[in-house]
N, C-alpha and C positions, 0 to 999 in steps of 0.2 A: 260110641267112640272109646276109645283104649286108652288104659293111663296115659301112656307115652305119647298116643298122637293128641290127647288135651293138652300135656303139657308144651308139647313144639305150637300148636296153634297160641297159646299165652306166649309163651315164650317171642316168637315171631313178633306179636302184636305188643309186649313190654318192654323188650330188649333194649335198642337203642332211646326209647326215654326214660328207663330208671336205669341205666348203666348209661354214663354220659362216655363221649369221645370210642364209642362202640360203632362196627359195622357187622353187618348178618352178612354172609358170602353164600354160606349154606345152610338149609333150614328143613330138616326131613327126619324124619321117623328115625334114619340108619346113621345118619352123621347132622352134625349141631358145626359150623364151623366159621368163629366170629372172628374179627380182628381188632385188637387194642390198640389206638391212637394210630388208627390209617393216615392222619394228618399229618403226622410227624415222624419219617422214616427211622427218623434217629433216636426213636423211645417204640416203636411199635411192635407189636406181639401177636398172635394167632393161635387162638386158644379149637381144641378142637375136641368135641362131646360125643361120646357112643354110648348106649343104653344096652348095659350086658343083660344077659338071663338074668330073672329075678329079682330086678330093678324095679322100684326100689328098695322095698321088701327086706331084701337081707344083701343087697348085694350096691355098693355106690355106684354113680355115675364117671365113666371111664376118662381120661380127662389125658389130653397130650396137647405140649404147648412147643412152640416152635417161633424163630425169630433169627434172623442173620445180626442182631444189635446186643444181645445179652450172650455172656456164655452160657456152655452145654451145663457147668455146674451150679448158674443158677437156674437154671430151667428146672434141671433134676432136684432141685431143694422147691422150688415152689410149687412142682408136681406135686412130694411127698407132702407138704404144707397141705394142699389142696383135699389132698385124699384121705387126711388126716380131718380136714373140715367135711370132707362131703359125709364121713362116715356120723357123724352127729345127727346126719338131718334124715336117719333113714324111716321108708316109708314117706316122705315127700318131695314134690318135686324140688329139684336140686342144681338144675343145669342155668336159672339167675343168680343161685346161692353163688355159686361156683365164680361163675363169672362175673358178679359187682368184685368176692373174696381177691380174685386174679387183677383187677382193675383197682382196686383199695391197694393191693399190695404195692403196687409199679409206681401212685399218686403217693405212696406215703415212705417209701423207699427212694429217689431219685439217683442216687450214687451208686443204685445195681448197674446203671449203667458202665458205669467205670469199677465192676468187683474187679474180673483179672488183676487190675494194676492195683489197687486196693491193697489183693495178698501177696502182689509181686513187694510192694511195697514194707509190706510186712515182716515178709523173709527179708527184704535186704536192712532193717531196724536191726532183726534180729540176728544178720549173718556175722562171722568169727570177724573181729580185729573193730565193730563198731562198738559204741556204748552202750550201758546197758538202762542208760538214762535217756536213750534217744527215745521218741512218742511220735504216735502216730494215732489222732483223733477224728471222728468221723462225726460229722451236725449235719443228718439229715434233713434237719427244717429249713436251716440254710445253703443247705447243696453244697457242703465245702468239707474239704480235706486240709488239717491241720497237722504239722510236720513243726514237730522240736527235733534238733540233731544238735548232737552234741560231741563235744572232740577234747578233752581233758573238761579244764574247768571251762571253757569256751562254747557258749549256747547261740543258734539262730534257729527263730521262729517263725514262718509263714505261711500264709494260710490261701489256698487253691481253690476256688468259687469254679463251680462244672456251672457252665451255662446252659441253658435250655436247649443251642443249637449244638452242643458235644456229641459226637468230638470235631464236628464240622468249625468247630471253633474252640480256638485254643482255653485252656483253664487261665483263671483271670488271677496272680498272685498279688499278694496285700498282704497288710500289717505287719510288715518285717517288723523285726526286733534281734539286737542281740549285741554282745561286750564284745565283738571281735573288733579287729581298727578299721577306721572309718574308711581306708582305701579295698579293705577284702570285701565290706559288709555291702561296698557300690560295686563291686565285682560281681558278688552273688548274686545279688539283685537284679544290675542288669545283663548277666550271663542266664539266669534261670528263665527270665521274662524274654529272650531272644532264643532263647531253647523251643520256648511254648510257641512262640511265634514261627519260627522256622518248620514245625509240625503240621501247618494251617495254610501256609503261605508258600507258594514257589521261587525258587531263585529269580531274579530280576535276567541274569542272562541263562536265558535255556531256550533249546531251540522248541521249534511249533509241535515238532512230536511229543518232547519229553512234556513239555506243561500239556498237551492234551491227556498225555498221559498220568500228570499229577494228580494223588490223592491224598486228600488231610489224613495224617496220624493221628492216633493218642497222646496227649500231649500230659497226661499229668504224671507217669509214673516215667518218663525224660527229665523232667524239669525238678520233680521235686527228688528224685536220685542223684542225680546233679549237686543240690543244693545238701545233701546227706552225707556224701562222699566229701567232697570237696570241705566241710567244717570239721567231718573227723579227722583228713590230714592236715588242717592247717597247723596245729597243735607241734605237729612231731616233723615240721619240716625245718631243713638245715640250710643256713646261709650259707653257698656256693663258697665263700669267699674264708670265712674264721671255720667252719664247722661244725658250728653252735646253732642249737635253733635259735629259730628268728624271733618267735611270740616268748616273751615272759610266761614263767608257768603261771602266775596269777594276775591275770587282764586288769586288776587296777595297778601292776605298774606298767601298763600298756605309754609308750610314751608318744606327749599327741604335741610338742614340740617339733614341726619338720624341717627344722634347718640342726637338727640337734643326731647324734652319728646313732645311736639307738632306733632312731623312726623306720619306721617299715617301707618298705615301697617293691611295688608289685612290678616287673618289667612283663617286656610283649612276649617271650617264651614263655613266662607262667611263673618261671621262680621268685620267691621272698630273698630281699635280699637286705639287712639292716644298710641303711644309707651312709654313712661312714668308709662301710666297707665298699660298696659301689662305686663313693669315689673316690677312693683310696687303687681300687680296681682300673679305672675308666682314666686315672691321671697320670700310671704311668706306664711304660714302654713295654714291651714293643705298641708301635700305631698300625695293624695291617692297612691296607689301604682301602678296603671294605667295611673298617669299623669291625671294633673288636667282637670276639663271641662269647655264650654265656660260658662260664668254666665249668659249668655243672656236671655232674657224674650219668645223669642219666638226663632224656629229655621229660620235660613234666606231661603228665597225664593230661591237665587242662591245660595246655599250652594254647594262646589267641592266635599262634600261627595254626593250626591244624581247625576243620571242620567237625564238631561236635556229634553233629548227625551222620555223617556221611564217613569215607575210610579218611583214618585218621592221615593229614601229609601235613609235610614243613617245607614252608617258605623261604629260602637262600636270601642271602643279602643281597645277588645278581638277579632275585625275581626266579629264577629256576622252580622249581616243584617235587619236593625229593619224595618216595613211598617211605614211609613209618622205619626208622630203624630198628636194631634190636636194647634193649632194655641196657645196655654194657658200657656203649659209648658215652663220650662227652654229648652234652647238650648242642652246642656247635650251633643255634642260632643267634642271628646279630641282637646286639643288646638295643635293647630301643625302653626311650618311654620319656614323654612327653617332657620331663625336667631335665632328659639327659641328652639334646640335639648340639652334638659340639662334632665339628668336621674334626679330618684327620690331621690338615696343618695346622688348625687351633687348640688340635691337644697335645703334636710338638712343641708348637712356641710355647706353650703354656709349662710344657717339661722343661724345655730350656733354660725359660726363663727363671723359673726354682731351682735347676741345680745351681746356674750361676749367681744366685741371692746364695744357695748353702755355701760354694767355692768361698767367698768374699767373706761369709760369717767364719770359716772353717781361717781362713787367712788373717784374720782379725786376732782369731781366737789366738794364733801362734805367733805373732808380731806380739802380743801382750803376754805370753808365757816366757 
């Protein structure tokens, strides 16, 4: 018997009990060709063995791996990994060496799963106009992605657990942290965790085609860009109304008094607006009869009227459905948000009733002059 065909009969008869979560597909002299984690579509692999001329002798065992779950650039890096190992072991056989080496790799790596997004991730830490204090940490033993973003002196930090069934299942975000005001940081939080979720989950109305035709996305380099972007501009945005940004440059004079004109408040178009100004804005004239709109210069990026994953649109005060405008105009959606529900005739009377308190002080004032 031949080197090579002793080694495929061990091989054969070792395989799937010293390489756990292995199956043998093909098993022969001219091709070796096993699969890693058959059980689990969404981690599995196809490792495939050819024994060239002068094997083992001077020459390793051929080794091409293949998977629709990993990219092409990790494939080609744990190819070279491989052929870098097999070349160690020559003059023995090699084609268990190879494959516990390929099965060790995938069991002790987890987050190969999710590289693309990974380095998409990376480049956007690293792309022009973010910080240069932003981080991006990878805990392979915990299967999680850790994301500091930073936006002046203003830090949020959370951290992205890839589950077993990824990306069949959304990334599970945890341990916020961060000095921004407590109305952006429940923004984040529940804007990024309805990000991941919308990935995994289909719309409640859609008709029997589209959801048959539904598939889960990648959810963690949506959610945690999302969460990236959105801390770098909070820093450098301007209240629609004075001009002025809205965040103090330094977050301990963040002010957490909210009946006080300094406090932040986030409306349903997206823009910061210091409260003060809002209802110095929303108190007086004109009253359209629709309720006023935002006076903003452009509409905002994150706006809660517009769909995150899908083409971005805005919502009309009549319910309408407009397509995305250009970057130039006023913002022009109704101003909403849950402290500021006052109808159109109650913010007349309410005008009225002030000028006529000013008229009476203004008369007083000139009766005593």
């Amino acid at each position: 018997m031949s080197f090579i065909d002793q080694e495929v009969t061990e091989f054969r008869a070792k395989c799937e009990k010293q390489v756990p979560h292995t199956k043998i597909i093909i098993c022969s002299s001219s091709l070796i060709r096993v699969d890693i984690y058959p059980e689990r579509p969404n981690r599995s692999m196809t490792v495939c063995l050819r024994f060239p001329e002068n094997y083992p002798q001077s020459t390793p065992i051929l080794v091409e791996l293949k998977s629709r779950v990993y990219s092409d650039k990790l494939l080609s890096e744990l190819t070279r990994l491989i052929d870098d190992y097999a070349a160690d072991f020559l003059g023995k056989p090699q084609a268990l060496l190879v494959l516990a080496f390929a099965q060790q790799y995938l069991t002790d790596n987890p987050l190969c799963v999710c590289l693309d997004e990974i380095k998409q991730l990376r480049a956007d830490v690293k792309a022009p106009g973010t910080s240069t204090e932003s981080q991006l940490k990878l805990k392979q033993k915990n299967r999680s992605v850790e994301l500091v973003a930073k936006g002046g002196l203003y830090t949020y930090r959370v951290v992205a657990c890839v589950p077993e069934s990824y990306p069949m299942q959304s990334v599970e975000l945890r341990g916020q942290e961060s000095n921004l005001p407590a109305v952006l940081v429940r923004y984040l939080n529940g804007q990024s965790r309805e990000i991941a979720r919308q990935c995994v989950e289909p719309p409640i109305r859609l008709s029997k085609e589209a959801l048959a035709n539904f598939r889960p996305v990648r959810s963690l380099h949506r959610s945690l860009k999302f969460c990236l972007e959105a801390t770098r501009d909070f820093h450098i945005e301007l209240c629609p109304i004075c001009d002025n940004t809205v965040l103090p440059e330094d977050p301990q004079d963040i002010e957490l008094d909210d009946n006080a004109d300094s406090f932040i408040e986030r409306v349903y178009c997206g823009h910061l607006f210091h409260q003060g100004c809002l209802k110095k804005y929303l108190s007086e004239p004109p009253f359209p009869k629709g309720g006023k709109l935002c006076p903003a210069k452009r509409r905002h990026p994150r706006s809660d009227a517009q769909t995150y994953m899908g083409r971005p649109q805005i919502a009309t005060s009549g319910g309408a459905v407009l397509p995305k405008a250009s970057e130039d105009v006023v913002c022009g959606i109704k101003l909403a948000h849950d402290r500021w529900v006052v109808s159109v005739k109650t913010a007349e009377a309410r005008w009225a009733q002030k000028q006529a308190r000013q008229r009476e002080l203004e008369e007083v004032v000139d009766f005593l002059q």
